[in-house]
C-alpha positions in Angstrom: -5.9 16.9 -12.8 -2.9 14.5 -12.4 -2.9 13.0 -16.1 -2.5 9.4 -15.3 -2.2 9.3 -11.1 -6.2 9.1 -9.6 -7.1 9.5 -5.9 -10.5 8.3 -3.5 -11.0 9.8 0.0 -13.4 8.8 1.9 -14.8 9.8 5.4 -14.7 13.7 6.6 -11.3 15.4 6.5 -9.4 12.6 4.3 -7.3 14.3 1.4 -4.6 14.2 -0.8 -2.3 16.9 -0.5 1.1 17.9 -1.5 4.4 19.1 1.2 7.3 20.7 0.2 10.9 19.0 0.2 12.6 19.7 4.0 16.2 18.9 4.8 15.4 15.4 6.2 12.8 14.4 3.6 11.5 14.8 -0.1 8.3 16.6 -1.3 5.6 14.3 -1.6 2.1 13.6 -1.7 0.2 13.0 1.4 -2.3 10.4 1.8 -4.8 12.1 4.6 -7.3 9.9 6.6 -9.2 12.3 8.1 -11.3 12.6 11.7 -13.6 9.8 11.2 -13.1 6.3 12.7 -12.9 4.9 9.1 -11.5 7.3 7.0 -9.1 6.5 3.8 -7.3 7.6 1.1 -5.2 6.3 -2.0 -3.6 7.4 -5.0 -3.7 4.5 -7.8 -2.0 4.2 -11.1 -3.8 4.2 -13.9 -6.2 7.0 -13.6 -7.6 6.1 -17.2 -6.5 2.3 -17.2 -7.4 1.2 -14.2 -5.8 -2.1 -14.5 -3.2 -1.7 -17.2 -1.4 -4.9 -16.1 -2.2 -8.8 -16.1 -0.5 -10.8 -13.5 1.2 -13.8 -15.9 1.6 -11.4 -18.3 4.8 -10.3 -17.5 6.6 -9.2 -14.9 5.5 -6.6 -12.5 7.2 -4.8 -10.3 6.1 -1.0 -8.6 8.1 0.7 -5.8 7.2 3.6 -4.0 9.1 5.9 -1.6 7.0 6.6 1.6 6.9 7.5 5.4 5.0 8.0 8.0 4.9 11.1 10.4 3.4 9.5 12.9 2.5 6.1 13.7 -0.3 4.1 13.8 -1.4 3.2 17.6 -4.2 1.7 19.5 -6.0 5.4 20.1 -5.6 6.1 16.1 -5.6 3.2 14.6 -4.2 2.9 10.8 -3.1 0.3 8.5 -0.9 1.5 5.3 -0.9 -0.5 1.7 1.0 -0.3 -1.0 1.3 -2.9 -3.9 -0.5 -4.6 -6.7 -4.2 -4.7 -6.6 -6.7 -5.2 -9.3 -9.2 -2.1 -9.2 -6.9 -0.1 -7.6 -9.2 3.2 -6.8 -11.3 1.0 -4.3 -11.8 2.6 -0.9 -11.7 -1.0 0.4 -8.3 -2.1 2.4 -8.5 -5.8 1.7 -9.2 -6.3 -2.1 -8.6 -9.7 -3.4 -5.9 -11.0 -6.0 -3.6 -8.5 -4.2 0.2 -8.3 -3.7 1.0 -5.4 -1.0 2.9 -4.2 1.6 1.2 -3.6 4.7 2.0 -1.7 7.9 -0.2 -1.1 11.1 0.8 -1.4 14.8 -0.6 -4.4 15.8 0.0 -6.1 12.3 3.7 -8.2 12.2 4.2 -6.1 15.6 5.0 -3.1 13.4 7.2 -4.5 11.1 5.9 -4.7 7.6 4.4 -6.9 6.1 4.6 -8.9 2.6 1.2 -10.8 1.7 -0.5 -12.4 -1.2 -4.1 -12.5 -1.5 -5.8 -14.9 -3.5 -9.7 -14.6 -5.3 -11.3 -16.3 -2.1 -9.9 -14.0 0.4 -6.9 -16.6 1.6 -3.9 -14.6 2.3 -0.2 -15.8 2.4 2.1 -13.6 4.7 5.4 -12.9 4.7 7.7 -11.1 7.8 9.6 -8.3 5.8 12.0 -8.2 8.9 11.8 -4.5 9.0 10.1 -2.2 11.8 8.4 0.8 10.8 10.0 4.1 12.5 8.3 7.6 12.0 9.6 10.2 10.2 11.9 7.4 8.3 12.0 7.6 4.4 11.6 4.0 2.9 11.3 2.4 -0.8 8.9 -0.2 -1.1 9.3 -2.2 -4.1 6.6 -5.2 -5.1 7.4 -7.9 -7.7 4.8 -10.5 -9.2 6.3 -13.1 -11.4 5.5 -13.8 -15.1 4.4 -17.4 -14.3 1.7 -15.9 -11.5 3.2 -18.3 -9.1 6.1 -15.9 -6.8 5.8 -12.4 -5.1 8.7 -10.9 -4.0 9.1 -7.5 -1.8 11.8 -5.3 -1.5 13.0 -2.8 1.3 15.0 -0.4 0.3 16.7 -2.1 -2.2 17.3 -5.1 -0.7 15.3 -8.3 -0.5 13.3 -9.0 2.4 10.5 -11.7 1.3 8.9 -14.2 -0.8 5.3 -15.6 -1.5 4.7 -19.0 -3.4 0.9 -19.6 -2.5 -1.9 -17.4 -3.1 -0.5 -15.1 -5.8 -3.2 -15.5 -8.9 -4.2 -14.0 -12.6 -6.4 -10.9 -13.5 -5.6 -7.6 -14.4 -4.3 -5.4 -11.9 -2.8 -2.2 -11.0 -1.0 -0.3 -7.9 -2.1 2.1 -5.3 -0.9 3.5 -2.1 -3.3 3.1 0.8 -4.1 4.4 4.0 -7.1 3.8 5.9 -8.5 4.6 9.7 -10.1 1.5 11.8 -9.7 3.7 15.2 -9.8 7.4 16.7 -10.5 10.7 15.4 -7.7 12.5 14.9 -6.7 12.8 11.2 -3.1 10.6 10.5 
């Protein structure tokens, strides 16, 4: 039990783990999608609140640090999310009223990805600029305004995007994503 962190697998194999700190990179949690075609997992803030923020609200800004040991291709296909999300334990990649980082292969050919997802599924995108290397430690950060109307995403520290349409009101919370739309082999 992880007081206030939760986590969902889904699909044979998929787990959240733990690895110890190495020379090149810290100790972390790994987000496992198992051998199925459409395996996921996530870890989501607030295990007991699941949505203990309101976009308008405030301000809301989450960062993680994260990277990838290998990447995602077109035999093991992948697509990584990390940001704002209302109902953060779903299993579902896509969830509305989001704001997230994303990363796949064939998504912003591998760069990642700021976007903005509105209640009826419309999504506002934004190139982040950066391309995703394996084995590379990066901070993600994620910013929603007060006023609902601006997301902002950081790499690293430094600015790399902004969304002005599509951002919207309900309560929210984060998560860190990773789910399988291709191959067998567990990433």
């Amino acid at each position: 039990d992880w007081g206030n962190i939760g986590f969902v697998a889904t699909g044979t194999g998929s787990a959240l783990t733990t690895s110890a700190a190495t020379s090149a990179l810290p100790a972390t949690w790994e987000i496992q999608t198992g051998t199925t075609t459409t395996g996921s997992t996530n870890i989501y803030f607030s295990k007991n609140i699941l949505n203990p923020a309101f976009y308008g609200a405030s301000h809301i800004i989450f960062s993680c640090n994260m990277y990838l040991p290998v990447l995602s291709d077109g035999t093991n296909t992948y697509t990584f999310s990390f940001g704002i999300v209302p109902s953060p334990s779903s299993a579902t990649l896509d969830v509305n009223n989001n704001v997230v980082i994303k990363y796949s292969h064939g998504l912003n050919s591998g760069k990642f990805l700021g976007v903005s997802r509105n209640n009826a599924g419309t999504e506002s995108t934004v190139d982040l600029g950066i391309t995703v290397a394996a084995n590379t430690p990066y901070v993600l950060t994620v910013c929603a305004s007060k006023s609902g109307t601006e997301a902002r995403f950081y790499i690293d520290g430094v600015f790399a995007g902004r969304i002005t349409t599509n951002v919207t009101t309900t309560t929210v919370g984060v998560r860190a994503f990773m789910g399988k739309s291709a191959g067998t082999t567990g990433r």
